[in-house]
PyMOL Python script that loads the backbone (N, CA, C, O; Angstrom):
from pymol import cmd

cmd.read_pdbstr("""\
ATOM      1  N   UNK A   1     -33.971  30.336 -56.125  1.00  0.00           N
ATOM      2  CA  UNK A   1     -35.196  29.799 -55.561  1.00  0.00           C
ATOM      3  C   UNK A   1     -34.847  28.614 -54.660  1.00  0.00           C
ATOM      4  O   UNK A   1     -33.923  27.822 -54.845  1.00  0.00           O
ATOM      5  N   UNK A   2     -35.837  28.612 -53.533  1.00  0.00           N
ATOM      6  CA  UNK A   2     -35.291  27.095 -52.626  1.00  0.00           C
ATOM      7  C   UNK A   2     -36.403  26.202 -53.075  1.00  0.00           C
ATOM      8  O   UNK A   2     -37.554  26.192 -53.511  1.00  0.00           O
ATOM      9  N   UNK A   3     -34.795  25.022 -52.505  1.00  0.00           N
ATOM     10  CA  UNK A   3     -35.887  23.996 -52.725  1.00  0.00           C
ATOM     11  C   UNK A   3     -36.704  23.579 -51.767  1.00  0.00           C
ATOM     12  O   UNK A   3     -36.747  24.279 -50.755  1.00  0.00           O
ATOM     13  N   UNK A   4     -37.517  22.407 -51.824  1.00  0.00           N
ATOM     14  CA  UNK A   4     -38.613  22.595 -50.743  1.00  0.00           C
ATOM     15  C   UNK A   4     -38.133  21.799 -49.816  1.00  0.00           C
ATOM     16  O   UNK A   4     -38.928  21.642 -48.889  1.00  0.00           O
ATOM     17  N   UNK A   5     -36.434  20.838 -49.632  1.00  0.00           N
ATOM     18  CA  UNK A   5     -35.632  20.503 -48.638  1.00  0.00           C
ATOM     19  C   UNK A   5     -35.458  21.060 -47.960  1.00  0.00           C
ATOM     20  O   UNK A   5     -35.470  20.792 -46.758  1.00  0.00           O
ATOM     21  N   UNK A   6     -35.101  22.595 -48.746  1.00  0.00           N
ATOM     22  CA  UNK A   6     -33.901  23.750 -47.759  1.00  0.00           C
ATOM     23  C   UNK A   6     -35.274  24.472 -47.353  1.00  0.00           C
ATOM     24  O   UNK A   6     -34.823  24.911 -46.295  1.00  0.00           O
ATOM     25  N   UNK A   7     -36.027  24.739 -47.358  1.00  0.00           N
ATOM     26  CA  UNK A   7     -37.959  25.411 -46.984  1.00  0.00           C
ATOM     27  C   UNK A   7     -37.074  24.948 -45.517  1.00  0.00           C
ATOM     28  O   UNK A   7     -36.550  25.932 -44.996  1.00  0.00           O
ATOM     29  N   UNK A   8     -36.831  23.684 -44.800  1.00  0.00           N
ATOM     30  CA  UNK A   8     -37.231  22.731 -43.545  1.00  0.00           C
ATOM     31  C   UNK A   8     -36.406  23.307 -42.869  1.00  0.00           C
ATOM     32  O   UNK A   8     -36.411  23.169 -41.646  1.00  0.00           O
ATOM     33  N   UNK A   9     -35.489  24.098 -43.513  1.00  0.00           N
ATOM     34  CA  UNK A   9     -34.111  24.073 -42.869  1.00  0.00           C
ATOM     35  C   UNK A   9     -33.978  25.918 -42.189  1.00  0.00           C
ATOM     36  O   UNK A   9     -33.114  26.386 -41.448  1.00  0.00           O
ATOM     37  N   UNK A  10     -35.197  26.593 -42.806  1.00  0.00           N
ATOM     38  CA  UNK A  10     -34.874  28.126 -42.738  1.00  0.00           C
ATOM     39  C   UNK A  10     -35.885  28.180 -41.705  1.00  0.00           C
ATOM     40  O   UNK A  10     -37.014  27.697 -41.789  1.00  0.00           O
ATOM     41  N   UNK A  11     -35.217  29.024 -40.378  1.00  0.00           N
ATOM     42  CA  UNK A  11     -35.947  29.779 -39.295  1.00  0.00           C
ATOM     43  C   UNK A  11     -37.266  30.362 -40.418  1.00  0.00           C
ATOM     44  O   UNK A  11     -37.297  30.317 -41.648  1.00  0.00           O
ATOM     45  N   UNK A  12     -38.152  30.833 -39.563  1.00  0.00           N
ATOM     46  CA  UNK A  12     -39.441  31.401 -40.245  1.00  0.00           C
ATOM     47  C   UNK A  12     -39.327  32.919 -39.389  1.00  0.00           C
ATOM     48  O   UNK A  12     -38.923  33.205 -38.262  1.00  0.00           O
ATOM     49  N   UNK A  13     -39.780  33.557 -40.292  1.00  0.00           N
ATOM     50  CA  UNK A  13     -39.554  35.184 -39.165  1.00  0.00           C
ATOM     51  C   UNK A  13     -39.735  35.271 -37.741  1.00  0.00           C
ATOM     52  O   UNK A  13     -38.927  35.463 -36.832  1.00  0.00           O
ATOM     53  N   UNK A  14     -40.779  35.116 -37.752  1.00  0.00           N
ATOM     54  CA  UNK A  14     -41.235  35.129 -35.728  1.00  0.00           C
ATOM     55  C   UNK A  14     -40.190  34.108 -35.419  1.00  0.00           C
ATOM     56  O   UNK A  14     -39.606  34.985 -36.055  1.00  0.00           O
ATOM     57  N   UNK A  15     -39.338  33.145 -35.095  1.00  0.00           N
ATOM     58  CA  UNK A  15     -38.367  32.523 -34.428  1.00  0.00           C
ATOM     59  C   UNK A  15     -36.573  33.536 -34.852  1.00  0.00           C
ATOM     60  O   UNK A  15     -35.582  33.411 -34.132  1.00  0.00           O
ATOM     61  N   UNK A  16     -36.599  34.275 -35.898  1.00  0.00           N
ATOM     62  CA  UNK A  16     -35.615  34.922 -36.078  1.00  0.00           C
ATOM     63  C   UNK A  16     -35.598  36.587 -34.990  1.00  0.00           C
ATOM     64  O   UNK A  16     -34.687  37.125 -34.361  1.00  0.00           O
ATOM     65  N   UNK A  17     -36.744  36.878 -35.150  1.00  0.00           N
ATOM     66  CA  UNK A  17     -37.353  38.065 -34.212  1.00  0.00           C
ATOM     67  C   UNK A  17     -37.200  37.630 -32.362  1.00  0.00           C
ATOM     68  O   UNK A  17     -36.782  38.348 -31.454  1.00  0.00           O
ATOM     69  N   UNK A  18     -37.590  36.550 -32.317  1.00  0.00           N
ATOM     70  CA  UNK A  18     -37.925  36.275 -30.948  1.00  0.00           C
ATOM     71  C   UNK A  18     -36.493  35.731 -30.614  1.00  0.00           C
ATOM     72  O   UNK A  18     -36.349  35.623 -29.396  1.00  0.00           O
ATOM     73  N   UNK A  19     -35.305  35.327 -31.395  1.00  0.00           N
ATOM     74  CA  UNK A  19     -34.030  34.234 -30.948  1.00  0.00           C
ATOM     75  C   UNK A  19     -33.220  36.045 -30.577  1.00  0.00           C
ATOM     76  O   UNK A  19     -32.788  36.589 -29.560  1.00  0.00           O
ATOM     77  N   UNK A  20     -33.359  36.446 -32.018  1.00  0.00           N
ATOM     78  CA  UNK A  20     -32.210  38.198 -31.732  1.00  0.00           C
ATOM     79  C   UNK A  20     -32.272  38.624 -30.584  1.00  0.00           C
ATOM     80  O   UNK A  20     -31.331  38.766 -29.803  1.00  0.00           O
ATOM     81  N   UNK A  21     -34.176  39.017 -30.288  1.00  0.00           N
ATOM     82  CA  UNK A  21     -34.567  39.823 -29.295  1.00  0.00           C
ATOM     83  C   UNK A  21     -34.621  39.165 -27.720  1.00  0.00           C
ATOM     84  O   UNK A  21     -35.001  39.714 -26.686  1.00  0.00           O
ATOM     85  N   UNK A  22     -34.123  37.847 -27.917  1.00  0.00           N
ATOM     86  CA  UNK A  22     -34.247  37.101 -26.692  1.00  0.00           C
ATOM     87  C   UNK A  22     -35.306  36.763 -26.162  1.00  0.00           C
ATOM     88  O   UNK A  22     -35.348  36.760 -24.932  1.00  0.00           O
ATOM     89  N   UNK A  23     -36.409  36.401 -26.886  1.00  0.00           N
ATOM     90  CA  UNK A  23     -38.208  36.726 -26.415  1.00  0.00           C
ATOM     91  C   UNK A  23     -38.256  35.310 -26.224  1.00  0.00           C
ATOM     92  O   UNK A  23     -37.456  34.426 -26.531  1.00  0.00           O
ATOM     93  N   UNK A  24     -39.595  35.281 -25.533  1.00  0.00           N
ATOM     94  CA  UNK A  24     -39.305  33.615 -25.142  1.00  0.00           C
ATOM     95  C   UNK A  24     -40.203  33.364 -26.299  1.00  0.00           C
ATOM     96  O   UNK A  24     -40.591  34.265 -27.043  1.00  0.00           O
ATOM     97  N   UNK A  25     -40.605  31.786 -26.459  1.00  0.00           N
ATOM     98  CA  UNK A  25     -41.299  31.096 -27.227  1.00  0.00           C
ATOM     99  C   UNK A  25     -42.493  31.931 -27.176  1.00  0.00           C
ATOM    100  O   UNK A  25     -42.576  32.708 -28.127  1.00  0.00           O
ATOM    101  N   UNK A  26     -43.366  31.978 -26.391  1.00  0.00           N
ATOM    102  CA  UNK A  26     -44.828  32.006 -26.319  1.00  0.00           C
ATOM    103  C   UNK A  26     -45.397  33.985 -26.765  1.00  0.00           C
ATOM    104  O   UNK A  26     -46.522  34.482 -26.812  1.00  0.00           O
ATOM    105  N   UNK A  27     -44.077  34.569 -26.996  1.00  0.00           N
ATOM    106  CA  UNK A  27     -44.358  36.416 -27.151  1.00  0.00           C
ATOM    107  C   UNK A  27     -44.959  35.941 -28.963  1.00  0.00           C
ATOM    108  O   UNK A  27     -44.385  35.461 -29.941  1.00  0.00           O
ATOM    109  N   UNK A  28     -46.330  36.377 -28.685  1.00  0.00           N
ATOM    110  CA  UNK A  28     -46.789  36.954 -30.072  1.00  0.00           C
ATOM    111  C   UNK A  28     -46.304  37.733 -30.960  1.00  0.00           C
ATOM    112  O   UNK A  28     -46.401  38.883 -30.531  1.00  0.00           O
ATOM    113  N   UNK A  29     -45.979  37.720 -31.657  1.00  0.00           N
ATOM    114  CA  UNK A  29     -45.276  38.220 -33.367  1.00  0.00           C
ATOM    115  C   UNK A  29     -46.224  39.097 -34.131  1.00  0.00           C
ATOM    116  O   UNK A  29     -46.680  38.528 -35.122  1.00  0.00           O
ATOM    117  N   UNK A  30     -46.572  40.111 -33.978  1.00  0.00           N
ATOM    118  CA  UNK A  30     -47.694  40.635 -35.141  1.00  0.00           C
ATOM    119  C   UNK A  30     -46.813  41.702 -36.254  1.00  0.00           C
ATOM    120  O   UNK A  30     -45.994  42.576 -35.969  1.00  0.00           O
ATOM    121  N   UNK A  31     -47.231  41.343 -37.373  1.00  0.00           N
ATOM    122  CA  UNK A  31     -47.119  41.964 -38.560  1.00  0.00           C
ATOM    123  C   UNK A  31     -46.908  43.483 -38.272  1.00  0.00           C
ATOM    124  O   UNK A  31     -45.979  44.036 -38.861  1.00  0.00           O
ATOM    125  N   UNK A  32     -47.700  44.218 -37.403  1.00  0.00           N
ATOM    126  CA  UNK A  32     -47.977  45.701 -36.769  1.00  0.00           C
ATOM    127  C   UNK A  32     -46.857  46.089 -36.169  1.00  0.00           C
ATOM    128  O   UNK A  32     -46.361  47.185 -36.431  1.00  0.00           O
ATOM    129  N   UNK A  33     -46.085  44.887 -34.916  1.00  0.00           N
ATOM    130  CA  UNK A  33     -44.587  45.471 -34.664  1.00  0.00           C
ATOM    131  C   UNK A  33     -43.785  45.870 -35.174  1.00  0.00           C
ATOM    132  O   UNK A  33     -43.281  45.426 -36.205  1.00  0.00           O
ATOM    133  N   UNK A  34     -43.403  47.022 -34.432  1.00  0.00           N
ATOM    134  CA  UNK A  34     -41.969  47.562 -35.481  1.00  0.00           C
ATOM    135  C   UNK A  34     -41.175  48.139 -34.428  1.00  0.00           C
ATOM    136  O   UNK A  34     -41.515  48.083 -33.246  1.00  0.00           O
ATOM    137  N   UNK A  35     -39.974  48.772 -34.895  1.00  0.00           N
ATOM    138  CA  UNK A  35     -39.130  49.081 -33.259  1.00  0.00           C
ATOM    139  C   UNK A  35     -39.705  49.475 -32.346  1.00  0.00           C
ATOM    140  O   UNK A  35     -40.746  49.970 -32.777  1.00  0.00           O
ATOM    141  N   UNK A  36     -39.652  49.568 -31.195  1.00  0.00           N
ATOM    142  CA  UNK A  36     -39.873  50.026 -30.146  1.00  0.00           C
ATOM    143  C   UNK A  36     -41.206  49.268 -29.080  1.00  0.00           C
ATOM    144  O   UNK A  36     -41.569  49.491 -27.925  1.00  0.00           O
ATOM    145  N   UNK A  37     -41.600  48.419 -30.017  1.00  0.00           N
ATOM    146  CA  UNK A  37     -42.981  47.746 -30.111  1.00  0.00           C
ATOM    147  C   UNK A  37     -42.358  46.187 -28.986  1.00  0.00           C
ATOM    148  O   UNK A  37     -42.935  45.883 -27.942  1.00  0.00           O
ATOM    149  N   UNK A  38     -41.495  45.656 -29.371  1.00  0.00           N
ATOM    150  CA  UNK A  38     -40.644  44.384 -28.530  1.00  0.00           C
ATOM    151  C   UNK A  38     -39.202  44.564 -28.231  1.00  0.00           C
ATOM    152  O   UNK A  38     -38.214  45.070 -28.763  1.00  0.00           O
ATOM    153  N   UNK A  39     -39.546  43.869 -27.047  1.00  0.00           N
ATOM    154  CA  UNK A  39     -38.102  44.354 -26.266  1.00  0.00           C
ATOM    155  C   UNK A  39     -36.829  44.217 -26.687  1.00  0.00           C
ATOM    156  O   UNK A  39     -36.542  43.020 -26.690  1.00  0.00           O
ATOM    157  N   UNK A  40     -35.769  45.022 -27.109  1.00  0.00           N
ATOM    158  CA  UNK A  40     -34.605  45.080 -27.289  1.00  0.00           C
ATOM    159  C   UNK A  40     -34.527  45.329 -29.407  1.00  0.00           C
ATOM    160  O   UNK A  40     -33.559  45.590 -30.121  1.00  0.00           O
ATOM    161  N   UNK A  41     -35.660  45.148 -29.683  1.00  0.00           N
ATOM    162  CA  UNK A  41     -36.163  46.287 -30.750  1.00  0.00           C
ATOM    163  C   UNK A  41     -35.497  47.559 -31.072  1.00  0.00           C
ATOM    164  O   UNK A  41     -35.736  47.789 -32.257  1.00  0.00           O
ATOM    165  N   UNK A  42     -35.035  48.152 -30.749  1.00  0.00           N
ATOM    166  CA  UNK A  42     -33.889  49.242 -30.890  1.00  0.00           C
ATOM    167  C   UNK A  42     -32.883  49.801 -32.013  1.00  0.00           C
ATOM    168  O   UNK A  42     -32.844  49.031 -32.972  1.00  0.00           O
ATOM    169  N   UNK A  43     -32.140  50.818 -32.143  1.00  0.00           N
ATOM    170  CA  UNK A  43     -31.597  50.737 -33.198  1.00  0.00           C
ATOM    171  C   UNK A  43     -30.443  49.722 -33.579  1.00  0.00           C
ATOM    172  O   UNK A  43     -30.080  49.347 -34.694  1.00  0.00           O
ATOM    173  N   UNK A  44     -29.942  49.366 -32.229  1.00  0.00           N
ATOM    174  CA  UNK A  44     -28.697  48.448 -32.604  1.00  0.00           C
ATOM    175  C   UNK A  44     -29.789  46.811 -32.716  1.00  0.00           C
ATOM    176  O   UNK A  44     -29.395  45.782 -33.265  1.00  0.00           O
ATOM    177  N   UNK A  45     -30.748  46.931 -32.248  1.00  0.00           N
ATOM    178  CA  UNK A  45     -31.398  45.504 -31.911  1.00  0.00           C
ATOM    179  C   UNK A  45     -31.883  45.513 -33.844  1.00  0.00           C
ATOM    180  O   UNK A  45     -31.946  44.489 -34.524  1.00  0.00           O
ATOM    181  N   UNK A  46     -32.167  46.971 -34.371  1.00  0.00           N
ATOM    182  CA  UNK A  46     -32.730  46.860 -35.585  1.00  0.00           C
ATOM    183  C   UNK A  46     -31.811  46.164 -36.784  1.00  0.00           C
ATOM    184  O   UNK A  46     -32.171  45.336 -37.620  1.00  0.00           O
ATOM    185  N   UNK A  47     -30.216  46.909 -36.550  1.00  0.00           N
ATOM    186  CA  UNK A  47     -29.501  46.310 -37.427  1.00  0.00           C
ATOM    187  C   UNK A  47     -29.064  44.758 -36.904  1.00  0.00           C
ATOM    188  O   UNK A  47     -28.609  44.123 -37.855  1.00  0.00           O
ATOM    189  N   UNK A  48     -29.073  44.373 -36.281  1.00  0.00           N
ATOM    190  CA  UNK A  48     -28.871  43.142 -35.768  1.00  0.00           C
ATOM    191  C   UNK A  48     -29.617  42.154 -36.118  1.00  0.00           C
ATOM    192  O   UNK A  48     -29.120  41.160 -36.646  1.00  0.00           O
ATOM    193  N   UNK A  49     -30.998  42.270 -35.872  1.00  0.00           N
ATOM    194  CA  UNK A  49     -31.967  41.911 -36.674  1.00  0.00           C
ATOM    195  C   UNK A  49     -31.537  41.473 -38.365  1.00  0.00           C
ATOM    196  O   UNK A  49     -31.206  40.424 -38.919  1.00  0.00           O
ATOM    197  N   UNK A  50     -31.782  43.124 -38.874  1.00  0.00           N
ATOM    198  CA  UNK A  50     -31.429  42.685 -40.298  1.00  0.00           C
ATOM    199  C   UNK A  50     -30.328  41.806 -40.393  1.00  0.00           C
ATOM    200  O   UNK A  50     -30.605  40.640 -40.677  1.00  0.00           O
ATOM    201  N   UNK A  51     -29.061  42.121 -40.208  1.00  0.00           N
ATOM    202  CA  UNK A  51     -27.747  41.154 -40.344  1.00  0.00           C
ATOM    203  C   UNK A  51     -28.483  39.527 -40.504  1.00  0.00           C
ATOM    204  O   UNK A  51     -28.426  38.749 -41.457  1.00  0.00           O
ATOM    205  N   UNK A  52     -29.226  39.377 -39.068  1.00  0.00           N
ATOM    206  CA  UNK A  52     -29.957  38.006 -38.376  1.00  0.00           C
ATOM    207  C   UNK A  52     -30.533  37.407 -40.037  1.00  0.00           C
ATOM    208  O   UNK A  52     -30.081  36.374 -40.531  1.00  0.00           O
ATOM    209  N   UNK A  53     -31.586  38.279 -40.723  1.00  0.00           N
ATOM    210  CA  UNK A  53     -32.452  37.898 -41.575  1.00  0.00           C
ATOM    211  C   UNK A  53     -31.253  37.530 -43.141  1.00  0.00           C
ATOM    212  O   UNK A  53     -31.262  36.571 -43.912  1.00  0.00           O
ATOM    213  N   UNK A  54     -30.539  38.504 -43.105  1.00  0.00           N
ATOM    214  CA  UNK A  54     -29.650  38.604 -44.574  1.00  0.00           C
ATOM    215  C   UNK A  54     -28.747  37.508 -44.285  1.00  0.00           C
ATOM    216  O   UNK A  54     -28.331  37.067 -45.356  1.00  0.00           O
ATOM    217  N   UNK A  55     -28.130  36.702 -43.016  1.00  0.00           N
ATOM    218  CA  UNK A  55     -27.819  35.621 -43.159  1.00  0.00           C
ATOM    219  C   UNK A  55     -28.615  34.346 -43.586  1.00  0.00           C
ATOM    220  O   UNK A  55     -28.384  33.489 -44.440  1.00  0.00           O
ATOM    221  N   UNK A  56     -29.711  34.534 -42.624  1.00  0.00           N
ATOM    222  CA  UNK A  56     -30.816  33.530 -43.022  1.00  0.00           C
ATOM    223  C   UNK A  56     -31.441  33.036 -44.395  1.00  0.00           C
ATOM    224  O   UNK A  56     -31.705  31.883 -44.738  1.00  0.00           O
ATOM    225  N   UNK A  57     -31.561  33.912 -44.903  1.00  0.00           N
ATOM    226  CA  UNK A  57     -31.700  33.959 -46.194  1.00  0.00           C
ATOM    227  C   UNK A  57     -31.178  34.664 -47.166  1.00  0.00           C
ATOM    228  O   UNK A  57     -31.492  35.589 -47.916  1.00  0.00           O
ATOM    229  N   UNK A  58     -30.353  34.020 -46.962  1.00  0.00           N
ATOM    230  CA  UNK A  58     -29.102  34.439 -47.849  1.00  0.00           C
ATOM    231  C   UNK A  58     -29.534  35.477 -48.658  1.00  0.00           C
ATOM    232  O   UNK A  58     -29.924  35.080 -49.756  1.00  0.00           O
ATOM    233  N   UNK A  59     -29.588  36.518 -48.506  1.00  0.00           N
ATOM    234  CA  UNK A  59     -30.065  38.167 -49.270  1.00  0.00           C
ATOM    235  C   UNK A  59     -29.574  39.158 -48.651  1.00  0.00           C
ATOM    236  O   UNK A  59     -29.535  39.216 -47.422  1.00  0.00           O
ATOM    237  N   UNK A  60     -29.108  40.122 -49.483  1.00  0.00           N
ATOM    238  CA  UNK A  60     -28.589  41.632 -49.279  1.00  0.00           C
ATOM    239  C   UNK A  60     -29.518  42.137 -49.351  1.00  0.00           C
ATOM    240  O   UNK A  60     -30.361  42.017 -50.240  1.00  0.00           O
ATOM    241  N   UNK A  61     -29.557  43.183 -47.897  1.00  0.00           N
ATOM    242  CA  UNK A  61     -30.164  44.050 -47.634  1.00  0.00           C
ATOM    243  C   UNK A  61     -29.976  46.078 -47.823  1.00  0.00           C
ATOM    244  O   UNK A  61     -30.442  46.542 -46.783  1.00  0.00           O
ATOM    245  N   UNK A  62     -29.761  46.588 -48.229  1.00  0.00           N
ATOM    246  CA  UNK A  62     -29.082  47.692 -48.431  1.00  0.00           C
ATOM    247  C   UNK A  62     -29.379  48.618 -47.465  1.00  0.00           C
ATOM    248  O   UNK A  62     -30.413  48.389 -46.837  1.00  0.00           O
ATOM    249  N   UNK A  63     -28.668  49.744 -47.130  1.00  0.00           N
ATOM    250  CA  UNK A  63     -28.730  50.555 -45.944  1.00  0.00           C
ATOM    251  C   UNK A  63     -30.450  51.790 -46.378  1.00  0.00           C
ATOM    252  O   UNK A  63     -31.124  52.559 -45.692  1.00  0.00           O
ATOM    253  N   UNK A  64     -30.485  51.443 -47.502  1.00  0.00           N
ATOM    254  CA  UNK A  64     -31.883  52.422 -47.603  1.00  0.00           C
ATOM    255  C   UNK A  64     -33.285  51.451 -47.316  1.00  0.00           C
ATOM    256  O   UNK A  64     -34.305  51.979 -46.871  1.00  0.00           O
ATOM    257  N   UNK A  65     -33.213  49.763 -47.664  1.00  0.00           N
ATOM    258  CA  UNK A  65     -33.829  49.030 -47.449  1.00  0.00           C
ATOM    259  C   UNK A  65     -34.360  49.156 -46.215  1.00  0.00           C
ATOM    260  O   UNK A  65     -35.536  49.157 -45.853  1.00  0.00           O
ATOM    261  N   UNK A  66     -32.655  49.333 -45.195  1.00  0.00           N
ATOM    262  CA  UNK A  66     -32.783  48.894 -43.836  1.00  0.00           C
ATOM    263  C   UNK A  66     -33.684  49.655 -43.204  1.00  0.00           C
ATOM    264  O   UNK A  66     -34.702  49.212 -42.673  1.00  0.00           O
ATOM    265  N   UNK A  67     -33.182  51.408 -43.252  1.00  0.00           N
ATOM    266  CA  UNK A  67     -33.955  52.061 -42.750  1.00  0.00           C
ATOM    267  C   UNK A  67     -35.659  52.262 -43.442  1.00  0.00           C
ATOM    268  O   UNK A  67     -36.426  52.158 -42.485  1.00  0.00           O
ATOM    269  N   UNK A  68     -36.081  52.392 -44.134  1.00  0.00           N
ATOM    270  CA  UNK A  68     -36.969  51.944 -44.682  1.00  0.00           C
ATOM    271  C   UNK A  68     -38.344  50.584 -44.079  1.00  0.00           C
ATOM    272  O   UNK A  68     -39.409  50.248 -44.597  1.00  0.00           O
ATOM    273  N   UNK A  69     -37.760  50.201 -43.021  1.00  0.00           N
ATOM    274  CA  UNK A  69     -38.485  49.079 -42.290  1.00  0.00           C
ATOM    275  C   UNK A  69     -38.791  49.452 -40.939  1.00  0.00           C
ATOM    276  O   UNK A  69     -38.053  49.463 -39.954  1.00  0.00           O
ATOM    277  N   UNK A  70     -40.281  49.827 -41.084  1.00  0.00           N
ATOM    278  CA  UNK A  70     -41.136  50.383 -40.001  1.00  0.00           C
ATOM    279  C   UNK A  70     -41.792  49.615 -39.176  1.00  0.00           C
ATOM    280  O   UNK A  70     -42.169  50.162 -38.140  1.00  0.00           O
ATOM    281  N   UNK A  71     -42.191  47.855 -39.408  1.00  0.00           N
ATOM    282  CA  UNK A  71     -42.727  46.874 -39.015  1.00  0.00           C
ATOM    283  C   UNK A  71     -42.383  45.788 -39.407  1.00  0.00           C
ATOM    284  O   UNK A  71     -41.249  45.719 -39.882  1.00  0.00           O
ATOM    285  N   UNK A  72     -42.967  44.923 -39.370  1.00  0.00           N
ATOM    286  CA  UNK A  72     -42.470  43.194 -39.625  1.00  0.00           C
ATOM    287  C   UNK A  72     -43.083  43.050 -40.738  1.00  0.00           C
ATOM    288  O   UNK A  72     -42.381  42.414 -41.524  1.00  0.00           O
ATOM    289  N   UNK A  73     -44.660  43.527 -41.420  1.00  0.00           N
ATOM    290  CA  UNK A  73     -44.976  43.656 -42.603  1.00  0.00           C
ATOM    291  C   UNK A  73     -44.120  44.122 -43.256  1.00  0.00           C
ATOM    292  O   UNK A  73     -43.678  43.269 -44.026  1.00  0.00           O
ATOM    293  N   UNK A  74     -43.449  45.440 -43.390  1.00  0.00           N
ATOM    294  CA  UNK A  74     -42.298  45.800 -43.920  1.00  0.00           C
ATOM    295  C   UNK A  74     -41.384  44.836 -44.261  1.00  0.00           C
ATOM    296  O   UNK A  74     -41.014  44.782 -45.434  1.00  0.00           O
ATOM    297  N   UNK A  75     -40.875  43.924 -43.305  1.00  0.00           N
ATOM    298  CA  UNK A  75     -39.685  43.093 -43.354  1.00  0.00           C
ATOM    299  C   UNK A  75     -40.426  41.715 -44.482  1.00  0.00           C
ATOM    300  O   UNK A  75     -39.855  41.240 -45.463  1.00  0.00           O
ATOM    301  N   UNK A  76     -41.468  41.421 -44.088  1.00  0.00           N
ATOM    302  CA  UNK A  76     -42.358  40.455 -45.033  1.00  0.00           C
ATOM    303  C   UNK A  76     -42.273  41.104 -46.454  1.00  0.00           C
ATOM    304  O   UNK A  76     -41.785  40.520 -47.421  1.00  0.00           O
ATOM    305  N   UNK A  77     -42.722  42.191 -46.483  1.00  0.00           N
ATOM    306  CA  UNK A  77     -42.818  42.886 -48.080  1.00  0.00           C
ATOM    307  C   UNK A  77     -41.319  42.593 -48.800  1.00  0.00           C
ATOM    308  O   UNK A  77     -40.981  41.818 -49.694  1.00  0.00           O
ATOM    309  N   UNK A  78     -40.612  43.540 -48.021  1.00  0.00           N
ATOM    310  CA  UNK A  78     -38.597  43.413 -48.585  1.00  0.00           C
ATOM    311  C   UNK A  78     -38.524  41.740 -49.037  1.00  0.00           C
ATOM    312  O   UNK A  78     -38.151  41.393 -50.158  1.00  0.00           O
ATOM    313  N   UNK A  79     -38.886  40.913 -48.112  1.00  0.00           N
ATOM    314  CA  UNK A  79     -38.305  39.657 -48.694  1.00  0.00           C
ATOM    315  C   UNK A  79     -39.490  39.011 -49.574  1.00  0.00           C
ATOM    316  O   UNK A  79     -39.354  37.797 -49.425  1.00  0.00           O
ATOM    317  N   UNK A  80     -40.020  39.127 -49.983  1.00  0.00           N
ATOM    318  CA  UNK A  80     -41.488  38.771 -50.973  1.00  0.00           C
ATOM    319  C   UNK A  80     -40.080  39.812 -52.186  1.00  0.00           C
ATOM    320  O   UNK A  80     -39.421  39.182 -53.012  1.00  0.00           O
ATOM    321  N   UNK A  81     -39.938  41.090 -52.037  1.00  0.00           N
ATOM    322  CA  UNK A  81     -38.932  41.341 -53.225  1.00  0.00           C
ATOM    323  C   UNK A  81     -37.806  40.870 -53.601  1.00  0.00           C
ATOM    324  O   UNK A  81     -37.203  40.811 -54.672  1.00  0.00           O
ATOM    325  N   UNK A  82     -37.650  40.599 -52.727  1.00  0.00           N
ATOM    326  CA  UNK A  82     -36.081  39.143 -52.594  1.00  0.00           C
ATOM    327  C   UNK A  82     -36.044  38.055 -53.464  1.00  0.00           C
ATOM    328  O   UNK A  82     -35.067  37.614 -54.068  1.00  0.00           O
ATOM    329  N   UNK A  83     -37.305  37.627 -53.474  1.00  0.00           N
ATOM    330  CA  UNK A  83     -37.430  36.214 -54.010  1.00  0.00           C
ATOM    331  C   UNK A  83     -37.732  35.224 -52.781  1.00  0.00           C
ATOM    332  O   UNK A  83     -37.630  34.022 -53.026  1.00  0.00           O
ATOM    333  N   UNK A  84     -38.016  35.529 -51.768  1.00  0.00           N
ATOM    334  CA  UNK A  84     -37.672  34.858 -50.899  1.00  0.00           C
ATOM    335  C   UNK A  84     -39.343  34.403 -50.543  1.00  0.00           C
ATOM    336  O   UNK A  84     -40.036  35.368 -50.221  1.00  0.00           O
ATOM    337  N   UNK A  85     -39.945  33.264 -50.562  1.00  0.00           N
ATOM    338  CA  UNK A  85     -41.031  33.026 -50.280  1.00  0.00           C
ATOM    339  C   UNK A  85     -41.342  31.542 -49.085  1.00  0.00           C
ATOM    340  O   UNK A  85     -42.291  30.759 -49.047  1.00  0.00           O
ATOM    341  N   UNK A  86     -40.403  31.610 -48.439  1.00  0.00           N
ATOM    342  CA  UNK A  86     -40.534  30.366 -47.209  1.00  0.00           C
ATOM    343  C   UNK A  86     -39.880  31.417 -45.917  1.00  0.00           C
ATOM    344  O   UNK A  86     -38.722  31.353 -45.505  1.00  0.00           O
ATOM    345  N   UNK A  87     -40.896  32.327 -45.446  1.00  0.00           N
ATOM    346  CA  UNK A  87     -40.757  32.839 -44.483  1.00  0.00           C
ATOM    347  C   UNK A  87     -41.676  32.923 -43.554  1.00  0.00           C
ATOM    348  O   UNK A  87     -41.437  33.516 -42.502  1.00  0.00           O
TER     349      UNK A  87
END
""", "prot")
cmd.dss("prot")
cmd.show_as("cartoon", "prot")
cmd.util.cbc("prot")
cmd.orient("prot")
């Protein structure tokens, strides 16, 4: 569990999504995106992504997890199973 120091210290999803994908600040983030939906979204942009998130918060992701993630709700749900609740 984090503490509420290390909370200050973790990217929040939409800045992990928008830094991978190269999006500027101001591209809206909705829960509804999923590949193909923002630019560079893709399959290599998908695992890249994940890698991006399983560093961030420090969590293993597994290859059935991975594919398994159809949207950013998706990616919200997986880490709510994580333990992970400062995202």
């Amino acid at each position: 569990m984090l503490h509420r120091s290390e909370i200050n210290k973790i990217m929040n999803l939409s800045d992990i999504i928008k830094k991978n994908f190269k999006l500027s600040a101001d591209t809206e983030i909705n829960d509804e995106h999923g590949p193909g939906d923002l630019d560079g979204w893709d399959s290599l942009g998908h695992v890249i992504l994940i890698n991006a998130i399983q560093k961030e918060y420090s969590i293993l992701i597994d290859m059935d997890e991975m594919i398994e993630i159809e949207s950013i709700l998706d990616i919200r749900k997986l880490l709510e199973t994580k333990g992970v609740s400062a995202f």
